[in-house]
N, C-alpha and C positions, 0 to 999 in steps of 0.2 A: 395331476390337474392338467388338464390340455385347455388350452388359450382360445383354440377356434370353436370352442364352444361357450364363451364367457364374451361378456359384453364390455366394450372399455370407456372410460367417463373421463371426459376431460372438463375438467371445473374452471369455469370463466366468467365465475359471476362475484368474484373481489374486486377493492375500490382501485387499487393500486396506487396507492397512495404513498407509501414509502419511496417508489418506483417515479411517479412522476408522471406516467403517462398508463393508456389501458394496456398492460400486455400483451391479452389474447390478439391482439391486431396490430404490435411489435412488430416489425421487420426488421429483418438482418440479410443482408442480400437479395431483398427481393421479397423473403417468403416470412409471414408472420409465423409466432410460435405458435399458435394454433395449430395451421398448417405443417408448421414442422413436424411436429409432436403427433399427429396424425398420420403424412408420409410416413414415419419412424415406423411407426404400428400398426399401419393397417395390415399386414400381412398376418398379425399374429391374432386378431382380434374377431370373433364373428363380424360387430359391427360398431363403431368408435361413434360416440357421441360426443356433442359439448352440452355443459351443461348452465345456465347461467340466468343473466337475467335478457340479454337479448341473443341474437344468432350473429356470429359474426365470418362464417364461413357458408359460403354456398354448395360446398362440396360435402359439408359435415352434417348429418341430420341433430337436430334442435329439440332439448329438453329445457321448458320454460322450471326454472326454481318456482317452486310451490309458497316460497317467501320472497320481499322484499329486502329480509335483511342480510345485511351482509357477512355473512360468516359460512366457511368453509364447509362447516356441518345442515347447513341448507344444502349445498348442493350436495352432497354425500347422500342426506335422505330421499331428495329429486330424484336421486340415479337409482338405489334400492327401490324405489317404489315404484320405478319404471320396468326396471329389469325381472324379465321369466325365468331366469337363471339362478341356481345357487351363491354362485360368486361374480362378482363385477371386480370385473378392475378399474380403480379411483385413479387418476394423476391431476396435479395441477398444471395446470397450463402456463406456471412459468418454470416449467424443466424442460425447453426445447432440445436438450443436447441427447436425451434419454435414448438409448436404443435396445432396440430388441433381448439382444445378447443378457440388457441388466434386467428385462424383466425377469426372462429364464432362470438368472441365476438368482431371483428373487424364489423361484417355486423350487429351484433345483434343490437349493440350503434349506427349503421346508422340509421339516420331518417329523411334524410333530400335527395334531387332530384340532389345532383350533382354529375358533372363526374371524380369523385375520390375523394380516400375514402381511409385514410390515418390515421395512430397514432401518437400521442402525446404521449413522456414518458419523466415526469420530466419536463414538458415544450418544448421537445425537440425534433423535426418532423423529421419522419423515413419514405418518403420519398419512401426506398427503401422496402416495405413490407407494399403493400397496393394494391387495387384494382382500374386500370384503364381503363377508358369508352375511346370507338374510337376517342371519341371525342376529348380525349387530343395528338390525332396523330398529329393533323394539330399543335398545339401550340408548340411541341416536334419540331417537324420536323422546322418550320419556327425559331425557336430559335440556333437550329443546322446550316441552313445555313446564321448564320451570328455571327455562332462562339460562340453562350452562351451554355457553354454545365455544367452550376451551376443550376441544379434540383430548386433549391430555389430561384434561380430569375423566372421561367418557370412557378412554384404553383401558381406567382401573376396571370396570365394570365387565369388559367383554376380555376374552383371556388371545390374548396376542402373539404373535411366533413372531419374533423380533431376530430380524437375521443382518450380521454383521456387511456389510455391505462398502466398508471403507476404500477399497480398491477400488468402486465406480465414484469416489468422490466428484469428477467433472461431471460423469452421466447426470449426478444427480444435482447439479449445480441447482438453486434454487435463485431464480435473477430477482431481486429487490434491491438493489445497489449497482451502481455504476462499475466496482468494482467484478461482480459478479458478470454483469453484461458484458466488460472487457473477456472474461473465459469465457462465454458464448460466442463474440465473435472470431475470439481464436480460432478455436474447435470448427466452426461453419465457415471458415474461409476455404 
């Protein structure tokens, strides 16, 4: 799988409510995680989206969520239905710290034929920073109209390549706590 032919989705359309404030337009030195998260990969990506309910980057081109509500699996299907591509790569837009190197090593450890392609760190399945095939539109989409909008009942459904990824534990730091944003701003000092 080569990268500069896949399109990448950065999802900015959660309430941020655990968090306190909106993420995608966080700052840590200057530069929102949006923006971070974007610098990080633009090089690897044909062309990096955000995906949400509004546009919070002038630099970043804008996919409006096809829903109002708030749940991860909106903007997941926004991006599939956007995309001319086999595969998209999905991230949330609060893993600023993510770099290139972890995507790589996200396709390198794929070895296997299915349609999505996903980490494990600590045991623990992120879901939201992984690569998914067309294929999992229709499972998304049929789970949406009838209300399952928990990523983790959906996985059962589409067959997943779950690759251990514990050694990028900071990459993949996922900020919703204060204690978490503390290893954000370590890492970006």
């Amino acid at each position: 799988m080569e990268t500069n032919n896949i399109n990448a989705y950065i999802l900015t359309g959660g309430s941020s409510l655990r968090f306190g404030v909106d993420k995608a337009s966080y700052c840590v030195n200057g530069t929102s995680f949006l923006d971070q998260i974007h610098k990080n990969l633009q090089a690897d990506f044909k062309t990096i989206y955000s995906v949400g309910k509004k546009p919070y980057s002038e630099r970043i081109n804008f996919i409006q969520d096809f829903s109002y509500s708030q749940a991860a699996i909106v903007g997941i299907i926004s991006a599939l239905r956007h995309s001319i591509f086999d595969w998209s790569f999905i991230i949330s837009v609060d893993m600023p710290l993510i770099t290139s190197e972890t995507v790589h090593a996200l396709i390198k450890e794929n070895n296997c034929g299915n349609n999505l392609i996903i980490p494990t760190v600590n045991k623990k399945l992120y879901p939201l920073f992984g690569f998914y095939h067309q294929d999992c539109l229709v499972h998304l989409e049929n789970a949406y109209s009838v209300k399952n909008y928990i990523l983790k009942d959906i996985l059962k459904s589409v067959t997943p390549s779950v690759i251990d990824l514990s050694h990028y534990y900071e990459e993949l730091t996922n900020v919703n706590t204060k204690e978490h944003l503390n290893i954000v701003k370590k890492n970006l000092s």
